[in-house]
N, C-alpha and C positions, 0 to 999 in steps of 0.2 A: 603687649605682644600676644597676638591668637596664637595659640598651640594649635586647635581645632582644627583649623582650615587647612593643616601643612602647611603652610609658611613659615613657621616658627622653627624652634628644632626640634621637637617633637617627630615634624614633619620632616625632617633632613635626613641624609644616610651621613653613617657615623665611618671613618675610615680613621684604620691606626697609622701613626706615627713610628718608624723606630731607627735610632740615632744610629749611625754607621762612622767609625774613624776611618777606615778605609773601605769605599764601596765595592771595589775588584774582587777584594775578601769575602767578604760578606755577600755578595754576586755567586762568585764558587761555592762558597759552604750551603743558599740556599737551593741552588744548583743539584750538584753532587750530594748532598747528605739528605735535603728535605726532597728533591725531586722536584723542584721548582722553578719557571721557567717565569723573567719578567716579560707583562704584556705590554709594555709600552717606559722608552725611560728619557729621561732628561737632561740637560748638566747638575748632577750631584743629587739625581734622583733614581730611583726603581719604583715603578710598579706594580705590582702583582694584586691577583684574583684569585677568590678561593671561595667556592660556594656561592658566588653573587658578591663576594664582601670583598671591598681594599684595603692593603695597606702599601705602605710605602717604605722603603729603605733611604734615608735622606744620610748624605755628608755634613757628618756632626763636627764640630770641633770638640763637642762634649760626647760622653759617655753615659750611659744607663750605671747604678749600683748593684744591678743585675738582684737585687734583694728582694722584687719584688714579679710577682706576675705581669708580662705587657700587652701580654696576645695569647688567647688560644683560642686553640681548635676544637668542636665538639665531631667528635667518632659514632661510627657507631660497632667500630670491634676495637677498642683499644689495645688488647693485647697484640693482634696480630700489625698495627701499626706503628706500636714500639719494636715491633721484632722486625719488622723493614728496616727500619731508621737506626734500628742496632745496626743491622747488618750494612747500613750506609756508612757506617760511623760517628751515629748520636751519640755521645755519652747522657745518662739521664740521670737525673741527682737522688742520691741516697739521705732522708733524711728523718727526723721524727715530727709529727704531726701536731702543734697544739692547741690548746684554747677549741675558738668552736668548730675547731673539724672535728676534733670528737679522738684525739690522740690513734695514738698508732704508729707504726713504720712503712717507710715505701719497703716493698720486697720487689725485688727483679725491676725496678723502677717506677711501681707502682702502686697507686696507694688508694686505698678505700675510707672516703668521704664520708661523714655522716652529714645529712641533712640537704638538702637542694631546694629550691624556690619552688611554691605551690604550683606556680601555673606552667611549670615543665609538666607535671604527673609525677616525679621522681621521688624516691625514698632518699636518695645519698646521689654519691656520685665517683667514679674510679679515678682518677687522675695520675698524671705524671707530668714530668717538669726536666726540661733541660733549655743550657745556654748555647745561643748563636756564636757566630764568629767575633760577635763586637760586644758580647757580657750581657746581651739581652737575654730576660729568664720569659721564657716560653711554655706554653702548658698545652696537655690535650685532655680531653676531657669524653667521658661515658656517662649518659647519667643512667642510673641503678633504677629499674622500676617495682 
């Protein structure tokens, strides 16, 4: 397989996935809480665009363990886009930092990074993390220059 040429995946656009038990749910909360509208839907599918980027809301019979990061967003005012999505009624998770983030606690729902990939420019990076309507864990992201 050439990577080079785009053909390959290299050359592909990458679009997330994420499991929905009930999609009417999950419709409203991205809706109402995130401010988000789908551009186009299916039987047992959503949509949505953000930045040039897809993903999609699919009718799961299975469930995320919500344990893990599935999607984020990078910002470029973090604070003031948790302070929206408070006032939507985001709850955002409090928790302690380990291994190579470089430890620490989120405060007010947020949490300061250590270290970020060379080819962003960044020193770190601010994050924060909360769950959708269906236990998917979600992230927004600032990187720190």
């Amino acid at each position: 397989m050439n990577t080079d040429d785009g053909t390959g995946l290299a050359g592909g656009r990458v679009a997330t996935r994420l499991p929905a038990q009930d999609l009417e749910r999950a419709r409203r909360f991205y809706s109402e809480q995130l401010g988000l509208e789908p551009v186009d839907e299916r039987p047992g599918g959503l949509l949505y665009r953000c930045g040039g980027v897809e993903f999609v809301l699919f009718l799961s019979a299975g469930a995320s363990p919500g344990t893990f990061t599935q999607m984020s967003w990078q910002v470029d005012d973090i604070e003031a886009v948790v302070s929206e999505l408070k006032q939507r009624g985001v709850v955002f998770e409090e928790f302690e930092l380990r291994g190579v983030y470089g430890g620490g606690r989120t405060r007010d729902g947020i949490a300061e990074v250590q270290g970020n990939y060379p080819s962003k420019g960044a020193r770190g990076e601010r994050g924060a993390w909360f769950r959708d309507s269906e236990g998917n864990m979600l992230a927004i992201g600032q990187p720190v220059v």
